[in-house]
C-alpha positions as CSV (number, residue, x, y, z in Angstrom):
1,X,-6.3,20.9,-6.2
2,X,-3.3,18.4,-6.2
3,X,-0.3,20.3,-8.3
4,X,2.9,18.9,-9.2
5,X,5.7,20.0,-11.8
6,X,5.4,19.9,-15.5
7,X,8.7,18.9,-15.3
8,X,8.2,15.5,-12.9
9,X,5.9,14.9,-16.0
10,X,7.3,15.4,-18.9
11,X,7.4,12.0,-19.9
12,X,3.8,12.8,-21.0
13,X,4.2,15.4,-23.1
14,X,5.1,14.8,-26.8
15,X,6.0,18.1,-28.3
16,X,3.7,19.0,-31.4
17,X,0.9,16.9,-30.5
18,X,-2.0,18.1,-27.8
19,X,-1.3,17.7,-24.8
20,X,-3.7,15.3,-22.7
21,X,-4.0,17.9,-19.3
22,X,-4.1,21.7,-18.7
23,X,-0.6,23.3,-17.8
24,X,-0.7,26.2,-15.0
25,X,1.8,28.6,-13.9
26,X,3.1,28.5,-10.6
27,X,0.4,30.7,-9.1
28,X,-2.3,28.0,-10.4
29,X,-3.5,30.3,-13.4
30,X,-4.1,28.8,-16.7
31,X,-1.3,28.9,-19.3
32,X,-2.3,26.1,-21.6
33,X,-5.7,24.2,-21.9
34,X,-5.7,20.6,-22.3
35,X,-5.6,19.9,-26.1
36,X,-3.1,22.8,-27.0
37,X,0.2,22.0,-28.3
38,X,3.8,22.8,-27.1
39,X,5.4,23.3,-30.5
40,X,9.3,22.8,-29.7
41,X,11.9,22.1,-27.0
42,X,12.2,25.8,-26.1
43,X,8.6,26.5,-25.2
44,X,8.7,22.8,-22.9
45,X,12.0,24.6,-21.1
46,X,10.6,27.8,-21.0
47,X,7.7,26.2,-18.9
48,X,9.8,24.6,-17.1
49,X,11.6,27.6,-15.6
50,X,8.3,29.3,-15.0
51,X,7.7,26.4,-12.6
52,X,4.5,25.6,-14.6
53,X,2.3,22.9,-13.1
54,X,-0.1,19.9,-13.7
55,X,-3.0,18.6,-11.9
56,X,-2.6,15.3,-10.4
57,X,-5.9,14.3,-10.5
58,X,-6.6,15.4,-14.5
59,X,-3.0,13.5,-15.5
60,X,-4.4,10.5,-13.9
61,X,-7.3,10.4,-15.8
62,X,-5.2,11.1,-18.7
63,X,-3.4,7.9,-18.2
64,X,-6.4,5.9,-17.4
65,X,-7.2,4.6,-21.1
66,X,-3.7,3.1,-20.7
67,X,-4.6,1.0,-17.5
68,X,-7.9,-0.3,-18.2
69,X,-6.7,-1.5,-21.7
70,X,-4.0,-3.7,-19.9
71,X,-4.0,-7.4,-20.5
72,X,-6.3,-9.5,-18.3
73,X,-4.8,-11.4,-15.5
74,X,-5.4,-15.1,-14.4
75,X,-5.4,-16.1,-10.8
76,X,-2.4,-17.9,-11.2
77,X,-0.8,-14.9,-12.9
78,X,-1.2,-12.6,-9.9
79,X,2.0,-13.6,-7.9
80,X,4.2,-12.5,-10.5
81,X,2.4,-9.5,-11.1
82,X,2.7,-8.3,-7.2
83,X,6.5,-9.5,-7.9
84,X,7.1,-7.4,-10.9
85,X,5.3,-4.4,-9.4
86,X,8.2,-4.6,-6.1
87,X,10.8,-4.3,-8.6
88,X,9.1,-1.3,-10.4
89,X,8.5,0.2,-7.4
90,X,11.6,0.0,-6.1
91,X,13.0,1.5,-8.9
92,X,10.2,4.5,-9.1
93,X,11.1,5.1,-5.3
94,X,14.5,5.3,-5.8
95,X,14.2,7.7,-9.5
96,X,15.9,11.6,-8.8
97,X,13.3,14.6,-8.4
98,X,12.9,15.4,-12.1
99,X,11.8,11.7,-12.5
100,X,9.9,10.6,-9.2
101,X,6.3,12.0,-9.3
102,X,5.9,10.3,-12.8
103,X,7.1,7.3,-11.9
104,X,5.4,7.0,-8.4
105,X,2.3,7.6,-10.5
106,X,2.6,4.9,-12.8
107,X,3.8,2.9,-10.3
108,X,0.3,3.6,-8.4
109,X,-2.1,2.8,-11.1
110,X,-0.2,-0.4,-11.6
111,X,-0.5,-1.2,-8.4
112,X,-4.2,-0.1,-8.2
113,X,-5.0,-2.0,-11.1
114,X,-3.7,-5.1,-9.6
115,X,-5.8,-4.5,-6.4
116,X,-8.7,-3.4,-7.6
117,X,-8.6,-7.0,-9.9
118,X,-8.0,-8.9,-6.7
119,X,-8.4,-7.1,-3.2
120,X,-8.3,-10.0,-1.6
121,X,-4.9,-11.2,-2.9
122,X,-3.2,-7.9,-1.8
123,X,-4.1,-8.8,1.6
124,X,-3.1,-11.9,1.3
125,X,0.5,-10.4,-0.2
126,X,0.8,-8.1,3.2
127,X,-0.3,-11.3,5.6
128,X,2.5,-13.9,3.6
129,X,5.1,-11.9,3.8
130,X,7.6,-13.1,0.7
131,X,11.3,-12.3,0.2
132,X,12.1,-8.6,-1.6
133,X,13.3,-5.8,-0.3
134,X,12.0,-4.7,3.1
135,X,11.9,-1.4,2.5
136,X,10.3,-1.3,-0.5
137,X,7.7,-4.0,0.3
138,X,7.4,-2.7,3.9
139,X,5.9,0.4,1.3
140,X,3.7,-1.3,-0.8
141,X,2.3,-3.1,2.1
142,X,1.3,-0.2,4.3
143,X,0.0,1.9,1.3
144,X,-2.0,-1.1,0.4
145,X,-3.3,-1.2,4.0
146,X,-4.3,2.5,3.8
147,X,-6.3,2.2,0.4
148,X,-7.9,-0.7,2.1
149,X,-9.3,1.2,5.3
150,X,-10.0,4.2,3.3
151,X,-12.2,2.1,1.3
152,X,-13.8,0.7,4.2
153,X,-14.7,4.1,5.7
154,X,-15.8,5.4,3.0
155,X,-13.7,7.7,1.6
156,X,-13.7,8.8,-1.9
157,X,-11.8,7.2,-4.6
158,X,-9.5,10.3,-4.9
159,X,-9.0,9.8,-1.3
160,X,-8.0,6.2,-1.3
161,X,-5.2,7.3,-3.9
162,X,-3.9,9.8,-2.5
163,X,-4.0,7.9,1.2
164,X,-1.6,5.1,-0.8
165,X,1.0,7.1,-2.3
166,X,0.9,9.0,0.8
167,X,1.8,5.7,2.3
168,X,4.0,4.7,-0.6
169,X,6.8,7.5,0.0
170,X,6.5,8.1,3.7
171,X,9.2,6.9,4.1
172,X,11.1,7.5,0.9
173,X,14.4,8.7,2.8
174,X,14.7,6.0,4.6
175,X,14.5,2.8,2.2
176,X,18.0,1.0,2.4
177,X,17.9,1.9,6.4
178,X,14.7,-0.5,7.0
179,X,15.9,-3.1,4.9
180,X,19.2,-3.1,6.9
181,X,17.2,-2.7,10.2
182,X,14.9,-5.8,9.4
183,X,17.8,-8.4,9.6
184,X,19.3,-6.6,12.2
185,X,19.3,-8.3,15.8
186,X,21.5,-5.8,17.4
187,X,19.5,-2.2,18.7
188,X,19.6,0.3,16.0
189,X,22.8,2.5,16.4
190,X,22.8,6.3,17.3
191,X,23.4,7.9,13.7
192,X,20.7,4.8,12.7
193,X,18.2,6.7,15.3
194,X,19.0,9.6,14.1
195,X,18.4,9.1,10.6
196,X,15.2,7.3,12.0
197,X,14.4,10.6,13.5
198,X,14.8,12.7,10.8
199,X,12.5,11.1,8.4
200,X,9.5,12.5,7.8
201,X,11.2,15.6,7.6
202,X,14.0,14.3,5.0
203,X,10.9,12.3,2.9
204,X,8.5,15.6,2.7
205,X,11.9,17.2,1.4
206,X,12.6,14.8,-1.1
207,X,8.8,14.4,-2.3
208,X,8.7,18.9,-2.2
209,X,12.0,18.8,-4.7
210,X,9.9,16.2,-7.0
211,X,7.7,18.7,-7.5
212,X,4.7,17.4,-4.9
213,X,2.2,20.4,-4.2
214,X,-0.4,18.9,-2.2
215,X,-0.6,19.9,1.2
216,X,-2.2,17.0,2.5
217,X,0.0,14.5,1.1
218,X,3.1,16.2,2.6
219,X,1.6,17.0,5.7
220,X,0.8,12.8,6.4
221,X,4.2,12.7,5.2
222,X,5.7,14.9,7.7
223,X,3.5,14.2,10.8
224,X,3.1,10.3,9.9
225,X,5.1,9.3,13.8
226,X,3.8,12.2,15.7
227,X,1.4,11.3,18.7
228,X,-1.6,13.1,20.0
229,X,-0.1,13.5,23.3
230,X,2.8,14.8,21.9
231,X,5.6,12.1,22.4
232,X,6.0,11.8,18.3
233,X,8.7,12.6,16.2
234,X,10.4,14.9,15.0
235,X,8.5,18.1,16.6
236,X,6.1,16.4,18.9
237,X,2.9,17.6,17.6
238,X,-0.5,17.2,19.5
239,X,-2.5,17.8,16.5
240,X,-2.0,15.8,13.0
241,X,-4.2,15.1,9.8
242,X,-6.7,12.3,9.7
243,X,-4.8,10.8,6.7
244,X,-1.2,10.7,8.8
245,X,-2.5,9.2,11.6
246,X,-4.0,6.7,9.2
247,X,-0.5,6.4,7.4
248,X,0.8,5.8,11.0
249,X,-1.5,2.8,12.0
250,X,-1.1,1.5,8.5
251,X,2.9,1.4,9.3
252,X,2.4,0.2,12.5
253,X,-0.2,-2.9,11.8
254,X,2.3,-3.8,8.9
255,X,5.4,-3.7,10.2
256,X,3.7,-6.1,13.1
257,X,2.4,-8.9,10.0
258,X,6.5,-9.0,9.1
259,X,8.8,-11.4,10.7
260,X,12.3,-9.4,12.1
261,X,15.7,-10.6,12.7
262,X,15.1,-10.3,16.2
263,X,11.2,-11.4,16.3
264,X,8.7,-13.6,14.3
265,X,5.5,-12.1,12.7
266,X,2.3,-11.4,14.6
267,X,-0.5,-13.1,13.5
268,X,-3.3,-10.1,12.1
269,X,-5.4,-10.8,15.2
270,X,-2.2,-10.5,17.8
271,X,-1.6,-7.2,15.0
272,X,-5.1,-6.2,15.7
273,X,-5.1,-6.4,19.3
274,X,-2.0,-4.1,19.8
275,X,-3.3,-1.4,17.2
276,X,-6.7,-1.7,18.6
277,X,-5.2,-0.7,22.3
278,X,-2.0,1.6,21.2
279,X,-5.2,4.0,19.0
280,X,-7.6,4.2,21.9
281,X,-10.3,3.1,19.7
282,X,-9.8,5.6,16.9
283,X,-12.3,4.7,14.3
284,X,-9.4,5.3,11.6
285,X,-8.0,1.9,13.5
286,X,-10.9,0.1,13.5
287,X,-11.4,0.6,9.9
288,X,-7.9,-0.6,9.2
289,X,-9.0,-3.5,11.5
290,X,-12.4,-4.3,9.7
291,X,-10.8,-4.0,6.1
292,X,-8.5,-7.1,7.5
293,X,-10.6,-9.0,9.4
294,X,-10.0,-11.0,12.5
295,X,-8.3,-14.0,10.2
296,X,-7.5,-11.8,6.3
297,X,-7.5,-13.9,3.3
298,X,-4.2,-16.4,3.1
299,X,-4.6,-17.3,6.5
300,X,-4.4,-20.9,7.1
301,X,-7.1,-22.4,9.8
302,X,-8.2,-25.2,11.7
303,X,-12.5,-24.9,11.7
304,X,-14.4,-27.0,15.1
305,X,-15.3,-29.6,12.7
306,X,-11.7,-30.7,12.3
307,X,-10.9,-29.2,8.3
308,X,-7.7,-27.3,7.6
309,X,-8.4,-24.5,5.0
310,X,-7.6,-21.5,3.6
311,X,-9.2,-18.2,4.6
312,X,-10.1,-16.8,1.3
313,X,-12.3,-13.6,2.0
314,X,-13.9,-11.9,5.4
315,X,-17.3,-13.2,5.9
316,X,-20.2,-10.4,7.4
317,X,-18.5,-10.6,11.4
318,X,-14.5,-10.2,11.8
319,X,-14.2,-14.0,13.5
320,X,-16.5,-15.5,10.6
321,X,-14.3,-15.8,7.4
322,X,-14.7,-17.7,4.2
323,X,-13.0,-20.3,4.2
324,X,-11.7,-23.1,1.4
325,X,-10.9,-26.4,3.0
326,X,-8.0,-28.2,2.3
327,X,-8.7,-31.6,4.2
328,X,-11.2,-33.5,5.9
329,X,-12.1,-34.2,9.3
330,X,-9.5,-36.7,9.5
331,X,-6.7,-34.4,7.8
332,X,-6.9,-36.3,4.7
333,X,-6.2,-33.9,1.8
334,X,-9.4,-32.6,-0.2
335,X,-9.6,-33.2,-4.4
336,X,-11.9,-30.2,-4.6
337,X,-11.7,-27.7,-1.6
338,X,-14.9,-26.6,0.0
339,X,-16.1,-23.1,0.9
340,X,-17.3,-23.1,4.4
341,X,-19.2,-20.1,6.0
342,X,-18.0,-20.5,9.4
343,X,-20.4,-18.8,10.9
344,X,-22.3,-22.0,10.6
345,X,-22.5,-24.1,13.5
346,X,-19.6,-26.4,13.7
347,X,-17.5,-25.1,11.6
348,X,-16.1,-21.9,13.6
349,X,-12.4,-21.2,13.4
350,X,-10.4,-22.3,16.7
351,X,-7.3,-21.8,15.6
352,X,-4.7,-20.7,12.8
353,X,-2.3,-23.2,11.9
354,X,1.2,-23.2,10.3
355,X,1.5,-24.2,6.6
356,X,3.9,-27.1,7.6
357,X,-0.1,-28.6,9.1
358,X,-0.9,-29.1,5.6
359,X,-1.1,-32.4,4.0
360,X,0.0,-30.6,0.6
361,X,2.5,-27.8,-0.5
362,X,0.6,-24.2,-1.1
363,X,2.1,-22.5,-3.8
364,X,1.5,-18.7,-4.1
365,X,-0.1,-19.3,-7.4
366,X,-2.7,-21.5,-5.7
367,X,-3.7,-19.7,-3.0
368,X,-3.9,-16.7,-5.6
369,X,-6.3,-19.3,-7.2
370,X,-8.7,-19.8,-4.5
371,X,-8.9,-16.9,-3.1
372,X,-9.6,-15.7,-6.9
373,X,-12.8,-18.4,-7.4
């Protein structure tokens, strides 16, 4: 059972109407059934100092209605919509304790939403890379990542939430340092390390003060850069959770796909390569890996038979993606781009190309559109 505060909550409680989850006391009993009514200000602080709880997963279904009545989205609307989400996450990352569970979780479904209405344009968001915040996007990019390998393996869909905002706040202490550190050439300094060091510690901290209950979210948190042969950080661990060694690749693979003051941005397959040999074939890897594919949609490629195009969604092998073609043969740009199946003969990928290849500008919006069709 995921648990946190009534209080980190209490933006969903309207006194004298019935409450739309149960409320427990802080030795999980019942104290008030969903549907029963907190009838003034006193009785919501009086549950409050009894450190009365909520479960995570029955407020989330409380909140649902509100998410799938949202306004459809066009194609062409999408960009803006992973825009405005940085912003609200930043914000919701950056709330004090009383505030930060509820707004990580509406921050979450919003994000959800958005990815479950185009999973191939949230990779496409983690492989392009725009401008924002590192820290914050460098968030939304690996907790994307995670929900997109827990999906591939299988896991369940309260699984693939909880392996995001895992993801989301691992490294909630630490926000304004890796912005700072991502346009710095020079080697980070010693309180810098330090503060590097200290964490996942500081993060499950922060996150335990908000009110977070569930074990396994805190413990990713907390063991999310220790190493099975015990040459992590902070207390060198040999044995971690399944879901922070997943939060760990996740951060890795990401942080590769990003360019640095001091280094460009892998390409996913160079990303790929060095995850695939740093995990010693972990299947939690691979599965990152698979989600991905060998060339992830918003790649831009050059096929055998000549066409430039636009990867656009992973085809049934990692090296066979859909593709949309942007030009002929002869580089001459296309009215009406084609979808190719390169696992066709012919028309294989050789190589990725830059976007300054193109015969034509892509526009986020555009890409958002074909990889929408």
């Amino acid at each position: 059972m995921r648990l946190c505060s009534l209080q980190s909550v209490r933006n969903h409680v309207a006194i004298g109407e019935p409450l739309a989850f149960s409320v427990r006391d802080a030795s999980r009993q019942l104290l008030l059934a969903r549907g029963q009514i907190i009838h003034d200000a006193t009785q919501l602080e009086e549950l409050f100092q009894r450190g009365a709880l909520v479960e995570i997963d029955e407020l989330t279904h409380a909140v649902q209605p509100k998410r799938r009545a949202a306004r459809p989205l066009s194609a062409t609307q999408l960009p803006g919509e992973w825009a405005r989400l940085g912003n609200e996450a930043r914000r919701a990352l950056a709330q004090p304790a009383d505030q930060l569970v509820a707004s990580v979780n509406s921050t979450t479904d919003e994000l959800l939403r958005l990815i479950d209405h185009a999973p191939g344009v949230a990779l496409a968001q983690i492989l392009r890379q725009g401008d924002g915040h590192y820290g914050v996007s460098h968030s939304i990019h690996a907790a994307t990542a995670c929900h997109a390998a827990a999906r591939f393996l299988g896991w369940s869909s309260t699984e693939q939430r909880l392996a995001f905002q895992a993801a989301l706040t691992m490294n909630i202490s630490m926000i304004d340092l890796q912005a700072r550190l991502a346009t710095q050439v020079s080697p980070p300094t010693t309180l810098q390390r330090e503060a590097i060091r200290q964490h996942p510690d500081l993060s499950t901290e922060l996150l335990e003060k908000a009110g977070v209950t569930d074990s396994r979210w805190l413990d990713a948190v907390a063991q999310h850069h220790e190493l099975p042969d015990g040459s992590g950080y902070p207390r060198g661990l040999t044995e971690v959770s399944e879901l922070a060694s997943l939060l760990r690749f996740a951060d890795v693979y990401t942080a590769r796909l990003s360019a640095r003051a001091n280094r460009p941005a892998m390409s996913a397959q160079q990303a790929g390569r060095e995850l695939h040999l740093m995990a010693d074939a972990s299947p939690l890897a691979a599965g990152l890996i698979k989600a991905f594919g060998v060339f992830p949609p918003g790649s831009l490629v050059q096929l055998a038979s000549g066409e430039l195009g636009l990867v656009v969604g992973n085809g049934e092998k990692a090296y066979h993606p859909v593709v949309a073609t942007l030009t002929d043969a002869q580089g001459e740009s296309r009215i009406s781009p084609l979808r190719r199946d390169t696992s066709c003969q012919g028309l294989a990928v050789v190589a990725l190309v830059s976007p300054q290849s193109l015969p034509m500008r892509l526009t986020d919006e555009r890409i958002a559109e074909l990889i929408s069709a």
